[in-house]
C-alpha positions in Angstrom: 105.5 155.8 143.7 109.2 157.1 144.1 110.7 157.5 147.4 111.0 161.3 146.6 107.3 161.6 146.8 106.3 159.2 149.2 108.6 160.7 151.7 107.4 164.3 151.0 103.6 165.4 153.4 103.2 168.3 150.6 102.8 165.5 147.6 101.2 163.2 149.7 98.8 165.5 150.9 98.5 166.8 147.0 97.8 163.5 145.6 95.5 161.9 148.2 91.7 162.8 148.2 90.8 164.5 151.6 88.2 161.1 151.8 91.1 158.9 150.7 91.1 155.1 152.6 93.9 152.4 151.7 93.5 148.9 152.6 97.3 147.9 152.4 98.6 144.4 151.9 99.4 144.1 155.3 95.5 144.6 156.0 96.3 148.0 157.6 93.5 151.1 157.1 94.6 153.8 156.7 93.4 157.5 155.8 94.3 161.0 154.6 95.2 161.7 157.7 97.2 159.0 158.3 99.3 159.1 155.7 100.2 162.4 155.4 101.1 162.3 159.1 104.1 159.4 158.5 105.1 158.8 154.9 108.6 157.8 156.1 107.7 155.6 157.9 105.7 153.6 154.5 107.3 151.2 152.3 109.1 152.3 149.5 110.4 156.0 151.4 113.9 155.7 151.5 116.0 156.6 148.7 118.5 154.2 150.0 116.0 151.6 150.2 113.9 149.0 147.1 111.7 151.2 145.6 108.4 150.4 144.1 108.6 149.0 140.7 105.1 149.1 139.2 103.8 147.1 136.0 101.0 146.1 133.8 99.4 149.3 134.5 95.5 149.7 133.3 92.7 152.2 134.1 89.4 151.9 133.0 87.0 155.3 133.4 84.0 154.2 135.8 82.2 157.9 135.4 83.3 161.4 134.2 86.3 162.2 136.9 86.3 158.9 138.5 89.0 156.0 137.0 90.0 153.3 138.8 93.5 151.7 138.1 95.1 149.0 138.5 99.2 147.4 138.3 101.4 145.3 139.8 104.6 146.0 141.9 107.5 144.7 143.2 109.2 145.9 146.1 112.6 144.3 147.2 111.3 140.4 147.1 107.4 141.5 147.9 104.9 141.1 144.8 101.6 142.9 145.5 98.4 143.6 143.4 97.0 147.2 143.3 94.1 148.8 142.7 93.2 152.4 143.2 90.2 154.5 142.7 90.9 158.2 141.4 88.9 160.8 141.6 88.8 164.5 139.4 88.4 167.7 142.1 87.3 170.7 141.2 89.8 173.6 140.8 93.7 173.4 140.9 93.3 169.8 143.2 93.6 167.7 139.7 93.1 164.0 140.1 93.4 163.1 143.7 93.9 159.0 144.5 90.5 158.4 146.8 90.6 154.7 147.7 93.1 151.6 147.2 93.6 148.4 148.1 96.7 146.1 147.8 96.9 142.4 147.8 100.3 140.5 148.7 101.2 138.1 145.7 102.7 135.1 146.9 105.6 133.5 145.5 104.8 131.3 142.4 101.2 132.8 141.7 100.5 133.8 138.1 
């Protein structure tokens, strides 16, 4: 979640599965594709920027190689709920994030 890697294609590309789909908080989809093509362009990219601040992180395995995870963040004055599906690939890929979905948090929700 550091700007350092969500600014660099080569880690995005590394961490997101080749299948990967986001449904962001702004209800934008996005794929693979997509965000390997412009990660400065996403939240959280500048180092002179807010970073991402996550919390209250949890994963639960769903099946051998497939966890799905879930954590809070804040980012500036934005709150958002996350939850991401991860998935094991064979050889040297290593987990690879293959869906997630993030839900805006308005202010005073619990």
């Amino acid at each position: 979640m550091g700007p350092r890697v969500r600014a660099s294609r080569e880690r995005v590309a590394q961490l997101l599965d080749p299948e990967f789909v986001e449904v962001g908080a702004s209800g934008r989809r996005s794929t693979c594709e997509t965000m390997v093509a412009e990660p400065a362009d996403h939240p959280g990219s500048s180092p002179d920027g807010p970073c991402y601040e996550p919390s209250d992180m949890r994963g639960v395995v769903l099946a051998p190689g497939l966890v799905h995870l879930t954590f809070e963040a804040v980012l500036g004055e934005r709150r958002t709920r996350h939850g991401s599906i991860w998935r094991l690939g064979e050889g040297p890929a290593g987990w690879r994030m293959y869906h997630h979905q993030a839900t805006h948090v308005p202010p005073g929700t619990d």
